[in-house]
Every structure is written in structure tokens, then in C-alpha cells.
VEXVEX-178468 format. One record per residue: x, y, z of N, C-alpha, C, O in turn; residue number from 1. Coordinates in steps of 0.001 Angstrom, whole numbers, plus 500000, padded with zeros to 6 digits. Layout:
<sites>
+--------+--------+--------+--------+--------+--------+--------+--------+--------+--------+--------+--------+-------+
!    n_u !    n_v !    n_w !   ca_u !   ca_v !   ca_w !    c_u !    c_v !    c_w !    o_u !    o_v !    o_w ! torfi !
+--------+--------+--------+--------+--------+--------+--------+--------+--------+--------+--------+--------+-------+
!      X !      Y !      Z !      X !      Y !      Z !      X !      Y !      Z !      X !      Y !      Z !   NUM !
...
+--------+--------+--------+--------+--------+--------+--------+--------+--------+--------+--------+--------+-------+
</sites>
This chain:
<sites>
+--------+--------+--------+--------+--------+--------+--------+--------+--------+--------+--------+--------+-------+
!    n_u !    n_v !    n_w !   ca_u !   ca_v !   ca_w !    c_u !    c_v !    c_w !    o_u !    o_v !    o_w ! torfi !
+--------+--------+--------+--------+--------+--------+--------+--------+--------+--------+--------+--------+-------+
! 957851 ! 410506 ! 815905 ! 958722 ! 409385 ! 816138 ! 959327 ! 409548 ! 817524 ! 959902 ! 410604 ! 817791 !     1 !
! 959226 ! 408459 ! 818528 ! 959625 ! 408486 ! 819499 ! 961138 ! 407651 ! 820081 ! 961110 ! 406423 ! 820158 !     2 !
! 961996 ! 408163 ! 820342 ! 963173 ! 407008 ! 820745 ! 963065 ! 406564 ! 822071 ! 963188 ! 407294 ! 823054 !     3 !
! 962738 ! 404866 ! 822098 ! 962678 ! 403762 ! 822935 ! 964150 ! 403566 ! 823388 ! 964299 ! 402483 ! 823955 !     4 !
! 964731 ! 403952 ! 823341 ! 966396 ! 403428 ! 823054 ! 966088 ! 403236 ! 824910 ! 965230 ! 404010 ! 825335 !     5 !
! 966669 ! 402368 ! 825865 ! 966887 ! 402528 ! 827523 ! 965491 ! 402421 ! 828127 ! 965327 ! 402103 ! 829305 !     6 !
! 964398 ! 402718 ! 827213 ! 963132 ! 402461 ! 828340 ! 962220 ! 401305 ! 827660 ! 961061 ! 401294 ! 828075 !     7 !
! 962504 ! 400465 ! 826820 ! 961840 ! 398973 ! 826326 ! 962942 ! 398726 ! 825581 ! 963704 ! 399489 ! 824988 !     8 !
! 962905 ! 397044 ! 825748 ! 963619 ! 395776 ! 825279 ! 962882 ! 395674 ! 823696 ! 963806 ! 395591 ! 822886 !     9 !
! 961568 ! 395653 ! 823000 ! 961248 ! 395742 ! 822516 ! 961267 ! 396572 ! 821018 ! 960803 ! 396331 ! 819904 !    10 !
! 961901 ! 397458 ! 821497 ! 961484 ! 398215 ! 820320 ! 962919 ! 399608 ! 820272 ! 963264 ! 399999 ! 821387 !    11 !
! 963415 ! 400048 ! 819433 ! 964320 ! 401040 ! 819585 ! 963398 ! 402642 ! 819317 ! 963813 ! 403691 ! 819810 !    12 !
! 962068 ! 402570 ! 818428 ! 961723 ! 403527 ! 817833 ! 960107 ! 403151 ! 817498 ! 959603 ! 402127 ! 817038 !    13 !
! 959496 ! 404492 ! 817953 ! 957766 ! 404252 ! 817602 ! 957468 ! 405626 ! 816928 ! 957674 ! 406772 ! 817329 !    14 !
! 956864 ! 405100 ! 815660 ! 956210 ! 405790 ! 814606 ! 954761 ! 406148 ! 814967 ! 953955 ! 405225 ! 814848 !    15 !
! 954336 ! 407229 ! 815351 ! 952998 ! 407199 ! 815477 ! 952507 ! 408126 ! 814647 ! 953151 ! 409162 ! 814484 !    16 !
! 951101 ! 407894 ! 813874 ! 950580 ! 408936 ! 813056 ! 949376 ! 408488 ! 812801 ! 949048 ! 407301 ! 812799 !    17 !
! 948711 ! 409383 ! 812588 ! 947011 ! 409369 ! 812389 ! 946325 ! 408941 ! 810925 ! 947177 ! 408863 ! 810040 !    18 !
! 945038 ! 408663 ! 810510 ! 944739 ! 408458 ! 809155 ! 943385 ! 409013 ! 809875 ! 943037 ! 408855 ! 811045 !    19 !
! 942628 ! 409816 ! 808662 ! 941259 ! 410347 ! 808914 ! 940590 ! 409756 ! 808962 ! 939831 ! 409789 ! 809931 !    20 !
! 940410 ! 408716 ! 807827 ! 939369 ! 407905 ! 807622 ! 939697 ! 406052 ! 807407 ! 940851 ! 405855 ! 807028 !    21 !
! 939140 ! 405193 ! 807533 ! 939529 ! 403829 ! 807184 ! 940492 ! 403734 ! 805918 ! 941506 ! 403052 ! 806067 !    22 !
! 940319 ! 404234 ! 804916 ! 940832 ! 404311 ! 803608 ! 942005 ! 404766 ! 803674 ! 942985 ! 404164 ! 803234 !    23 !
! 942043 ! 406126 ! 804353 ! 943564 ! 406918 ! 804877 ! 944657 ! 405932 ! 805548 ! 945872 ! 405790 ! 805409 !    24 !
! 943749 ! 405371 ! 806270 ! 944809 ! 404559 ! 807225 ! 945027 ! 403356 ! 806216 ! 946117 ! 402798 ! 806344 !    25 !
! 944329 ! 402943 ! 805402 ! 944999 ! 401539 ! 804549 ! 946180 ! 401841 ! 804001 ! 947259 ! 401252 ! 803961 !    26 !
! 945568 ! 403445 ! 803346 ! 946709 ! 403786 ! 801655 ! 948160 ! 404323 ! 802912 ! 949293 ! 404300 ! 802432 !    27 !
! 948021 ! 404733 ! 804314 ! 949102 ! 405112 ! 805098 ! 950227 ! 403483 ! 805084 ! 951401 ! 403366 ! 804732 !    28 !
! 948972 ! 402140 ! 805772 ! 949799 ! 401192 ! 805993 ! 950280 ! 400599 ! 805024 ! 951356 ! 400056 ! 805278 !    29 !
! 949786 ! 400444 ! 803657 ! 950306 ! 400371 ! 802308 ! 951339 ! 400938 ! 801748 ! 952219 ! 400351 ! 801119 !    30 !
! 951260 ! 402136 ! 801968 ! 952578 ! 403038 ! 801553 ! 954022 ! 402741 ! 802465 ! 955173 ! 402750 ! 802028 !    31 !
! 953554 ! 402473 ! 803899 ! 954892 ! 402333 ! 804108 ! 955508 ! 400680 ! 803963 ! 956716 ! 400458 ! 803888 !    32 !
! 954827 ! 399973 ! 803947 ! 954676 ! 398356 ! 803439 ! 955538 ! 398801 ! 802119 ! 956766 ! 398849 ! 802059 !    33 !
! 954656 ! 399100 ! 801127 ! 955562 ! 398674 ! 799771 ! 956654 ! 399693 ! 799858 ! 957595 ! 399269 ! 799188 !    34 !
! 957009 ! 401138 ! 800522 ! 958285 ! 401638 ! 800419 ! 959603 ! 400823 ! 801511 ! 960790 ! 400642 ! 801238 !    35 !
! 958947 ! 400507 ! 802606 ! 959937 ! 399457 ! 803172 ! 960707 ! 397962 ! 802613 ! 961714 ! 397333 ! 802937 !    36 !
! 959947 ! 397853 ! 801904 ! 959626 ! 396772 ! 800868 ! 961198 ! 396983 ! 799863 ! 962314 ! 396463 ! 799863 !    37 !
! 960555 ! 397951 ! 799154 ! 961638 ! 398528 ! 798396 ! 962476 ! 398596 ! 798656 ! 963204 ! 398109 ! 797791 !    38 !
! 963063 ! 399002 ! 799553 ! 964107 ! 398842 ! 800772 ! 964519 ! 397401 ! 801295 ! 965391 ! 397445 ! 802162 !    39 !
! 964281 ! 396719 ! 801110 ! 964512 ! 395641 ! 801476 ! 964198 ! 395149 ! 802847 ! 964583 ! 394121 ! 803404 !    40 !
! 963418 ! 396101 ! 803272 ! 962818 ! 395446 ! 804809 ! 961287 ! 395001 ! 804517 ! 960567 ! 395380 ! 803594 !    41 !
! 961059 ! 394303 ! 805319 ! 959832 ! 393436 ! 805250 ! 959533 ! 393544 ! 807208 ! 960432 ! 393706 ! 808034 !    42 !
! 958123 ! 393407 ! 807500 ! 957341 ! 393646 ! 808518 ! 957833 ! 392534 ! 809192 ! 958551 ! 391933 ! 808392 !    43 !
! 957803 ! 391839 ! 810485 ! 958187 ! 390875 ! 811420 ! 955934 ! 390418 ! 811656 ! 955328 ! 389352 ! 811547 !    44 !
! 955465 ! 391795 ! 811974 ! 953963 ! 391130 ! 812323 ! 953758 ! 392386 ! 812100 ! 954444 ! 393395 ! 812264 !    45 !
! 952509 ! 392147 ! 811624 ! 951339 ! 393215 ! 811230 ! 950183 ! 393185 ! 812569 ! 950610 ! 392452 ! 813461 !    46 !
! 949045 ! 393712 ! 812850 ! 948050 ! 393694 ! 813689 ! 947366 ! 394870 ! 813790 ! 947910 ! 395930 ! 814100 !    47 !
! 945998 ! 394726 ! 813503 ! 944995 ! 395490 ! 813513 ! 944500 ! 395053 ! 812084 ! 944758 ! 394126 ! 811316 !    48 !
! 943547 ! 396313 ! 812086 ! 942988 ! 396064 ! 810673 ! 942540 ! 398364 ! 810777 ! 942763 ! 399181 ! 811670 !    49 !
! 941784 ! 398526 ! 809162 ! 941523 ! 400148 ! 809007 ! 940238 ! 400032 ! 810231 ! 940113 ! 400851 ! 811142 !    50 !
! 939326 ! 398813 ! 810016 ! 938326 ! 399144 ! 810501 ! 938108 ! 399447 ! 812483 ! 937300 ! 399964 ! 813255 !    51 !
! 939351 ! 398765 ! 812511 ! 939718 ! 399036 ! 814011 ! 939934 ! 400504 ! 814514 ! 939789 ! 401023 ! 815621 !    52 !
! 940255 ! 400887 ! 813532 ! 941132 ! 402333 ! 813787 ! 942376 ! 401814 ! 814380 ! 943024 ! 402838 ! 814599 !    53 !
! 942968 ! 400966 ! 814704 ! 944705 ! 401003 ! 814836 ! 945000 ! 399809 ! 814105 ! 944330 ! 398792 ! 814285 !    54 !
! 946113 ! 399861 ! 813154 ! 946890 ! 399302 ! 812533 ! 948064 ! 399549 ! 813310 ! 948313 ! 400633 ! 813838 !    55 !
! 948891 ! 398376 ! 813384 ! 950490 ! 398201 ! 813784 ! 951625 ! 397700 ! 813082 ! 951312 ! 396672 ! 812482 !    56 !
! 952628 ! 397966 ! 812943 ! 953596 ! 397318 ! 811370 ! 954587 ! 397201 ! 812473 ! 954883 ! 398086 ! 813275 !    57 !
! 955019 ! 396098 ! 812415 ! 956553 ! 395576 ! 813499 ! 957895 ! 395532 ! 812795 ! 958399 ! 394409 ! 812802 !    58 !
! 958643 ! 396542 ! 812147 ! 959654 ! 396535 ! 812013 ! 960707 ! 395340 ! 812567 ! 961097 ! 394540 ! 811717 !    59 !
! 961114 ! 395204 ! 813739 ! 961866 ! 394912 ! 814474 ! 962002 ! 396208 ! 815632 ! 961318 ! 396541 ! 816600 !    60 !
! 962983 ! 396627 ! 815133 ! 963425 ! 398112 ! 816410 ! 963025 ! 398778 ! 815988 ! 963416 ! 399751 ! 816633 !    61 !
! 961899 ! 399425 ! 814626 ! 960907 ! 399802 ! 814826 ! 959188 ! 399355 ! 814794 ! 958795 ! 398283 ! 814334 !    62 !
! 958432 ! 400247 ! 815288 ! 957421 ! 399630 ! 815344 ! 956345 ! 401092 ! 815117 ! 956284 ! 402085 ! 815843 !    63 !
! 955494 ! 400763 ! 813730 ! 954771 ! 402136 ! 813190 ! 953187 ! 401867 ! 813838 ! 952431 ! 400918 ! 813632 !    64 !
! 953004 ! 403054 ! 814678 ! 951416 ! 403168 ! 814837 ! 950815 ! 404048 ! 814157 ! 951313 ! 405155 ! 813951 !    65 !
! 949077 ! 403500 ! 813485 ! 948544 ! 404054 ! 812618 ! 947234 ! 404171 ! 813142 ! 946484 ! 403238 ! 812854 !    66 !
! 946826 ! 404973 ! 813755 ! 945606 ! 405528 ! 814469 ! 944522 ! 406426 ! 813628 ! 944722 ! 407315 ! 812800 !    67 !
! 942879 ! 405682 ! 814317 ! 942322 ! 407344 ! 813978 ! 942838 ! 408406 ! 814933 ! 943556 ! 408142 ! 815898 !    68 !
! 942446 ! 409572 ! 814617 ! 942352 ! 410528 ! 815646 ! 941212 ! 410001 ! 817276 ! 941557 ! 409935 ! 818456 !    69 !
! 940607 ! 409877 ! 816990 ! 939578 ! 409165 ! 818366 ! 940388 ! 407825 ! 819087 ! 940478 ! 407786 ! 820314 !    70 !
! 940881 ! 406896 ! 818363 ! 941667 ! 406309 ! 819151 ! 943131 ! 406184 ! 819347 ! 943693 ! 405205 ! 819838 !    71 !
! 943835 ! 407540 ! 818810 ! 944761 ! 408156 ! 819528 ! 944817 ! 408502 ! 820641 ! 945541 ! 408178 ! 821582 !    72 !
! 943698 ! 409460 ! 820476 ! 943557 ! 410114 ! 821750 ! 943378 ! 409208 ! 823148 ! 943755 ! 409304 ! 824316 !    73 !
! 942485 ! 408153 ! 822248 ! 942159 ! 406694 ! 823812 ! 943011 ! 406305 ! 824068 ! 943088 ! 406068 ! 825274 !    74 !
! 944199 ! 405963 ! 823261 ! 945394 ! 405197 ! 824240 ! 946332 ! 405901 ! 823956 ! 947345 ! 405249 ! 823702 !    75 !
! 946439 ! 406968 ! 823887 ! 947622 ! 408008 ! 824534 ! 948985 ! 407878 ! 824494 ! 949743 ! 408638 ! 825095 !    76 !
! 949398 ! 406790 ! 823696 ! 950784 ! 406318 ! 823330 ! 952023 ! 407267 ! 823723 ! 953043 ! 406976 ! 824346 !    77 !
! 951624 ! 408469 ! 823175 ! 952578 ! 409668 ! 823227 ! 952383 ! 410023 ! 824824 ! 953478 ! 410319 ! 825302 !    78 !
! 951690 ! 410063 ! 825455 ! 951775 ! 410063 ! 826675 ! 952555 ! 408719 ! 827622 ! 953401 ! 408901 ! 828499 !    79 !
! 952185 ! 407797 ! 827316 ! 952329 ! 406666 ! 828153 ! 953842 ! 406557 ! 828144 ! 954495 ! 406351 ! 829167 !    80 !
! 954437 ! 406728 ! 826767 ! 955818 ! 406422 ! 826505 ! 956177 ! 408039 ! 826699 ! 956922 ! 408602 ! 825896 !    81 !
! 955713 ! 408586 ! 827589 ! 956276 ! 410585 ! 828148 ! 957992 ! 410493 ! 828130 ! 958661 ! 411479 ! 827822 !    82 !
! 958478 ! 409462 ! 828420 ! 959755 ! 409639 ! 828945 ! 960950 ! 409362 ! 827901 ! 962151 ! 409509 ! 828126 !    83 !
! 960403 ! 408970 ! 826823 ! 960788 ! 408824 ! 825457 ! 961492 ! 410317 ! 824646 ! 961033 ! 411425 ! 824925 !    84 !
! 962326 ! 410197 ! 823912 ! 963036 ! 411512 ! 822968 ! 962015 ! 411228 ! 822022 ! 961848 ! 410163 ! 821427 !    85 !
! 960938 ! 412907 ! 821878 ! 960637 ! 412906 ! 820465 ! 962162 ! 413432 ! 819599 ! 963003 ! 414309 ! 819793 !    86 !
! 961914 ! 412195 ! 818425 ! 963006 ! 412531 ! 817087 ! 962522 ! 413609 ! 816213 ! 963115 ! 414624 ! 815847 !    87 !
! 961095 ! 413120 ! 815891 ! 960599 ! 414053 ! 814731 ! 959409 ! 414174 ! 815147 ! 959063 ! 413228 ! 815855 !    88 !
! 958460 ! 415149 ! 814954 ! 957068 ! 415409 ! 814627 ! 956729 ! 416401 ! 813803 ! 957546 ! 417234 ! 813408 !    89 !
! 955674 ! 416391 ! 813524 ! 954912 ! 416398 ! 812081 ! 953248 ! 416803 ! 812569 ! 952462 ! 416104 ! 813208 !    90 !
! 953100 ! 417881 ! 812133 ! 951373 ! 418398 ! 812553 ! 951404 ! 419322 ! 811657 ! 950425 ! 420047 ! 811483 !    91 !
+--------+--------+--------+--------+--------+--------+--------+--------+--------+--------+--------+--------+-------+
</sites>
């Protein structure tokens, strides 16, 4: 999790995390769908699909990325946004 807070208008917070396979990444964007849900938050826009390898869930001020590993690595998110506070990570 990265904090946006001072370097985008967009977004306060980016979730990024990997799924192995197409399936991984559904039951990932599913899980946090119906636990946000539960919660009483609901998505603003969705985009992507498993077969893409990136799925996107738009919170509002947050915004969850759901990558394979191969196109993690291609767009480098965690790099691009370098200047960002990691909050949490997870490996």
C-alpha cells in the first residue's frame, strides 16, 4: 500500500498486489468487492478484466491494483509512484 497523500489529486492510497493465475486474480477482485461491500463501500469504477492480467477497483481515495506478476513488473507502479510512503507490504 502506497500513500498518494501530496503527490496526486486522484487518489489518497494505492493497493497493489499480485494474483498467480487468472482465477487468483478474480477470487482476489471478488474478495475485496464483497468485503468492501460489507462495509458499506461500493467501487466508483472497476477496469480491466483476469484475462488482462490487471484488474483495477476505484475506491475513491483508494484505488486497488491487481496484477499478474509479468505485468507488474511491465508497468512498475511501485516504481513510477517511488516518491510515495510505503504503509504496508506484504511478500
Amino acid at each position: 500500500m502506497l500513500d498518494l497523500r501530496g503527490l496526486c489529486s486522484f487518489a489518497d492510497f494505492f493497493v497493489i498486489c499480485n494474483g498467480d493465475t487468472k482465477r487468483h486474480i478474480e477470487a482476489v477482485w471478488r474478495g475485496i468487492i464483497d468485503e468492501m461491500k460489507k462495509n458499506g463501500v461500493v467501487s466508483h469504477h472497476n477496469e480491466g478484466t483476469s484475462d488482462s492480467g490487471w484488474v483495477l477497483v476505484d475506491f475513491g481515495s483508494v484505488v486497488v491494483h491487481i496484477f499478474t506478476s509479468a505485468e507488474r513488473d511491465y508497468y512498475q507502479l511501485d516504481k513510477f509512484w517511488g516518491k510515495a510512503m510505503p504503509v504496508l507490504r506484504i511478500q
